[in-house]
C-alpha atoms as one frame of an Amber mdcrd trajectory, in Angstrom:
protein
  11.652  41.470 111.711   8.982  43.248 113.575   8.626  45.683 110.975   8.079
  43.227 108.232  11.393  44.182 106.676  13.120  41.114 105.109  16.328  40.643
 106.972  18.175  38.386 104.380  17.698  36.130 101.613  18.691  32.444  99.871
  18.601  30.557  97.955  20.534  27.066  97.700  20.772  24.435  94.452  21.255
  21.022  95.717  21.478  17.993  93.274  20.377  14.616  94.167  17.295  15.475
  95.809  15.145  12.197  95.710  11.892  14.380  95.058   9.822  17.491  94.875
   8.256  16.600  98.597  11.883  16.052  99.996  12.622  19.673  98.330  10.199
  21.046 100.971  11.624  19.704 103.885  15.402  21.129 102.940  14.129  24.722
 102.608  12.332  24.856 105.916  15.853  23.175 107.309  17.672  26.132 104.775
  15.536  28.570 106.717  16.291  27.479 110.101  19.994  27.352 109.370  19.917
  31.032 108.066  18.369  31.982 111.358  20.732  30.634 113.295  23.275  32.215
 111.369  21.641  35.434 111.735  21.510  34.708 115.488  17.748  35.929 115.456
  15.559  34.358 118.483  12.116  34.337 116.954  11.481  32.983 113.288   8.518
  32.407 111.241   9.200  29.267 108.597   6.942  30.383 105.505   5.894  26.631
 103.806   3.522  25.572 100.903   3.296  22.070 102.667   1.087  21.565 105.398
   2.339  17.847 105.741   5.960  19.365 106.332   4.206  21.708 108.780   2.541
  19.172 110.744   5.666  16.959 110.225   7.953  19.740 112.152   5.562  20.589
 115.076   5.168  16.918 115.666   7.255  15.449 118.717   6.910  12.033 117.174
   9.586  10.249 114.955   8.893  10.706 111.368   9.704   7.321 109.640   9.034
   8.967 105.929  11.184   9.862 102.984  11.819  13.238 104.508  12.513  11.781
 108.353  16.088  12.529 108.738  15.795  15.836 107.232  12.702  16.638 110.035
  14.725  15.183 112.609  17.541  17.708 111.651  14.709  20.885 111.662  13.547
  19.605 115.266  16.714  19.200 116.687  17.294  23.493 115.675  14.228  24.530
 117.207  15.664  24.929 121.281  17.832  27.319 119.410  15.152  30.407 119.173
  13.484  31.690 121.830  10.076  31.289 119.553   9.643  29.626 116.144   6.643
  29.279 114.285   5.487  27.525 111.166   2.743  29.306 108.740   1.446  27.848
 105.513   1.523  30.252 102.810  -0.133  28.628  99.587   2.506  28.100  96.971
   0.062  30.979  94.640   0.803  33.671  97.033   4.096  32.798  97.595   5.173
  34.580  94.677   8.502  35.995  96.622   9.931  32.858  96.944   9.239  31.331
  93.172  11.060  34.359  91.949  14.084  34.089  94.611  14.425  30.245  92.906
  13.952  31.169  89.726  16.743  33.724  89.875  18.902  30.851  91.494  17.980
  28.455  88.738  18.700  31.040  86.110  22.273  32.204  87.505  22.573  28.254
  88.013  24.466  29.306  91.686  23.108  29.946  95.590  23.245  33.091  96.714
  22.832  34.788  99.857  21.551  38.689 100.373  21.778  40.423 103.932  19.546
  43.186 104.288  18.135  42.932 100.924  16.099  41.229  98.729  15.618  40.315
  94.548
């Protein structure tokens, strides 16, 4: 929120995910989908992957691996008021390796409201 507090947190296992790229694409889709559900109108979606970045600001149709699932994050965005995507090199984005690691260990999603790891 405005006050930099972390309003919720997830994590998701999927299976049969045809690569690491394609894994970048679901969690900015993940993200958008949790702030929907939290009804929020303004979101920042954190990535490591400027080509995912470029790939969701772009009003052109992506034909790549990861098309549908960019196709799926564009057709979200009329639902906030503002949304912004910011690169955040995967080194720094220390937050989010442990919040998959703890969903890798426990082998389950999870979802935390109000709180964090």
């Amino acid at each position: 929120n405005e006050e930099g507090e972390i309003l919720a947190t997830q994590a998701v296992i999927h299976s049969n995910i045809a690569n690491p790229f394609t894994t970048k694409a679901y969690a900015g889709l993940q993200a958008i989908k949790l702030g929907i559900r939290l009804g929020v109108n303004k979101i920042e979606v954190m990535e490591d992957s400027k080509t995912v970045i470029k790939k969701c600001q772009s009003s052109n149709t992506d034909k790549s691996i990861i098309g549908a699932i960019i196709r799926d994050i564009q057709n979200q965005i009329n639902r906030f008021q503002e949304i912004e995507f910011t690169f955040v090199p995967k080194a720094k984005n220390i937050y989010a390796h442990t919040i998959a690691t703890e969903a890798l260990r426990r082998r389950e999603s999870f979802y935390l409201e109000k709180g964090a790891l």
